[in-house]
C-alpha positions in Angstrom: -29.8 -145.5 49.6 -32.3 -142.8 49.8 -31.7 -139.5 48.4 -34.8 -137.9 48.3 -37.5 -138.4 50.5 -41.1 -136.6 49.7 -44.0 -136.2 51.5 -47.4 -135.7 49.9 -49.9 -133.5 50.7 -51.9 -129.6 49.9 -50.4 -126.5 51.3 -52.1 -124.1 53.5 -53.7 -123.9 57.0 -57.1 -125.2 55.7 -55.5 -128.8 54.8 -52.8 -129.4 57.2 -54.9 -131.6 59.3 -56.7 -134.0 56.7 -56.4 -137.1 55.6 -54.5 -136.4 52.6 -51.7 -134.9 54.1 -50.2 -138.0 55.8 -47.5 -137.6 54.0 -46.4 -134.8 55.1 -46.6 -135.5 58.2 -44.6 -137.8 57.8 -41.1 -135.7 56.3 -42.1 -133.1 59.3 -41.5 -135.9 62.0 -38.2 -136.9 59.4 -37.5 -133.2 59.4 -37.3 -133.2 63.8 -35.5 -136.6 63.5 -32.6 -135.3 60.7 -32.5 -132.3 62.9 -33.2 -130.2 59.7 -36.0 -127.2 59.0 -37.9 -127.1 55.7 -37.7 -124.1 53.6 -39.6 -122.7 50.7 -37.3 -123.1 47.6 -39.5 -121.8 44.3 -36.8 -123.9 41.8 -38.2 -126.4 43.2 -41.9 -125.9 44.1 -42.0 -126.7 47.4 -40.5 -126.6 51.0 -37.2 -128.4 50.8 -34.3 -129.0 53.7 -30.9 -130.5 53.2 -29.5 -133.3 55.9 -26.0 -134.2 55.8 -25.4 -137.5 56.7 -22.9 -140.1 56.8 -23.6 -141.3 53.5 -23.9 -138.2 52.0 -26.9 -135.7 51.8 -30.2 -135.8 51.8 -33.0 -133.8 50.5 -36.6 -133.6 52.4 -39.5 -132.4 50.0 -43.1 -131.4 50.4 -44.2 -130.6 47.3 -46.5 -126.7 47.5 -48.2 -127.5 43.9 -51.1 -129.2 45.5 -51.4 -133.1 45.0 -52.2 -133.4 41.2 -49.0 -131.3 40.1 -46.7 -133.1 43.0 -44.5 -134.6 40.0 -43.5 -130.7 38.9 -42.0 -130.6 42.3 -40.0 -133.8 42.8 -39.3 -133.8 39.1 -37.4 -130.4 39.7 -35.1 -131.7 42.6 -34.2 -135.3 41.4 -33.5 -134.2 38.1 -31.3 -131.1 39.5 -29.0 -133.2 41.8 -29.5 -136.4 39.6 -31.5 -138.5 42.1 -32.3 -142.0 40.5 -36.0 -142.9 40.7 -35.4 -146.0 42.8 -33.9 -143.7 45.2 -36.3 -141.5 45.8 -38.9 -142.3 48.8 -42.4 -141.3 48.2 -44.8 -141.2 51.6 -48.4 -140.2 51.0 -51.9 -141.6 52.2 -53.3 -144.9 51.4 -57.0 -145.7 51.2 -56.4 -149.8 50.9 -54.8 -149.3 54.4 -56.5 -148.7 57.7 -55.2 -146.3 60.2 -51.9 -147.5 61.8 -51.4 -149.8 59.1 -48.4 -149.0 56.5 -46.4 -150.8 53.7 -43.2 -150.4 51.9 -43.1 -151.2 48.0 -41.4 -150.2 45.2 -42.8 -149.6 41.8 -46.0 -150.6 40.8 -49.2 -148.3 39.6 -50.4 -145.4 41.0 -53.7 -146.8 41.8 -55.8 -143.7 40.9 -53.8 -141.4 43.5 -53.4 -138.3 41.7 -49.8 -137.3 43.5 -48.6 -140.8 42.6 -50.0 -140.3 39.1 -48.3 -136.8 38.5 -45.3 -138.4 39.6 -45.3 -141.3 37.7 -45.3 -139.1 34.5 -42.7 -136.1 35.5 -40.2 -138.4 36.5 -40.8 -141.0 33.5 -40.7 -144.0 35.9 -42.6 -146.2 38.4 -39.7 -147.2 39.7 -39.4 -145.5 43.5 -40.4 -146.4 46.7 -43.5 -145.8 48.2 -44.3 -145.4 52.3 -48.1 -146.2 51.7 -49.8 -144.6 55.2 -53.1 -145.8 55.7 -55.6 -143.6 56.3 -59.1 -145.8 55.8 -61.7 -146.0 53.4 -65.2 -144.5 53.2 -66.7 -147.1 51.6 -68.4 -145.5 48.9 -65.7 -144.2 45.7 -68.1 -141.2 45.1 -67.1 -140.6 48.9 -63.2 -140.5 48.6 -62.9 -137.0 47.1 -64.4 -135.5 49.9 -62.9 -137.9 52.7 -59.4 -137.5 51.9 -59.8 -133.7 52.4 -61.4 -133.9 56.2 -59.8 -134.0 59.5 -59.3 -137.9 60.7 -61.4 -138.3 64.0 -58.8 -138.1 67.1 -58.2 -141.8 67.7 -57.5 -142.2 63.7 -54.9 -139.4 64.0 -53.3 -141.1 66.9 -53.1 -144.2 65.2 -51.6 -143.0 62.0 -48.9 -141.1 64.2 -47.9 -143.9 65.7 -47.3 -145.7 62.2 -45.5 -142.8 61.2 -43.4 -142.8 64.8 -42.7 -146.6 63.6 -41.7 -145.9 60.1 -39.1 -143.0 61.3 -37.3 -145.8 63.3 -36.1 -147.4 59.9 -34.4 -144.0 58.8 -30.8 -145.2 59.0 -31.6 -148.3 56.8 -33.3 -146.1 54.8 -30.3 -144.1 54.4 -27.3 -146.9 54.4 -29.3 -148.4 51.7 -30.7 -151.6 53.6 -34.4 -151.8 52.3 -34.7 -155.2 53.6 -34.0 -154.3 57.3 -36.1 -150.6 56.4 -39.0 -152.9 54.7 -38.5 -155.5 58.1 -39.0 -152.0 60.5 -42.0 -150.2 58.7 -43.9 -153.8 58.6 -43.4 -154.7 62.2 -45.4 -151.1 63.4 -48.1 -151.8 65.4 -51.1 -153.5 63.5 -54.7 -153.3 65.0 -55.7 -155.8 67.6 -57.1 -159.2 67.0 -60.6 -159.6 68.5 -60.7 -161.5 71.6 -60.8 -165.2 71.1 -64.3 -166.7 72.0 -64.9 -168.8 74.9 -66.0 -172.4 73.5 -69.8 -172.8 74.3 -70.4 -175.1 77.7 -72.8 -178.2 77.7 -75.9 -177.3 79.5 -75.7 -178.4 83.7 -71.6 -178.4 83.5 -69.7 -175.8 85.2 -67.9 -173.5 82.5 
């Protein structure tokens, strides 16, 4: 099952609506579901809340180190209630994926994402799950630095919520340890609409 469940992002007002903070929005909307309220805790870097569940408890995280130090923070808290790396959930934004597009996976690189990366070396392993949030690409890499740091346009933001909406439905697989059935939820969200199918050209003089 899932233990820990993190949320990447930067603290403070100025950052709370960009791009790179997907993920946490994604724990907040965890946070309302869990019925829980995140809380600074300085042992372990960041604003933390405690669900108690069926299968135990639960520990929300978003990490107040900024994104390159995010490891420091999850680091703290799996290590202090001896959270395995493969059950540790890590959400954060995705520049492979489009808005209202999302994957599960577990392992793998970090793909230049400096949270990821930070992670990958505090806790000594590769081996968690990510909740990879797509947030677009700008096209240009010189260009990601600054486009990960602005404010999605409105119908970006909607379409990312509504992933995130999606994802939150598999919670209780998450938690009863079912990641096919959570995998099976966060892959059936809503996925961006095929173009309307062409009509087929009519012969010249024949009604269409």
């Amino acid at each position: 099952m899932i233990r820990l469940f993190v949320g990447l992002g930067n603290p403070g007002a100025e950052y709370e609506d960009t791009r790179h903070n997907a993920g946490f929005w994604y724990v907040d909307g965890l946070a309302r579901r869990l019925g829980v309220f995140l809380q600074p805790d300085r042992a372990y870097h960041g604003l933390v809340a405690r669900a108690n569940t069926p299968q135990g408890p639960v520990w929300l995280l978003q990490p107040q180190t900024y994104m390159n130090l995010s490891g420091k923070s999850v680091s703290a808290l799996a290590r202090f209630f001896k959270v395995n790396p493969d059950e540790v959930l890590v959400a954060h934004d995705e520049l492979d994926l489009l808005p209202g597009q999302v994957k599960l996976k577990k392992g793998g690189g970090h793909a230049g994402h400096n949270g990821l990366r930070d992670i990958h070396a505090q806790l000594g392993s590769p081996d968690y799950w990510r909740l990879r949030l797509g947030i677009g690409h700008p096209g240009v890499k010189h260009e990601v630095a600054a486009f990960v740091l602005r404010k999605p346009p409105q119908a970006e933001r909607e379409a990312i919520f509504k992933c995130i909406d999606q994802c939150l439905d598999a919670t209780e697989a998450f938690l009863q340890g079912d990641m096919a059935k959570a995998t099976a939820t966060v892959h059936a969200g809503p996925q961006r609409p095929k173009p309307p199918r062409k009509a087929p050209d009519t012969p010249t003089g024949e009604p269409a």
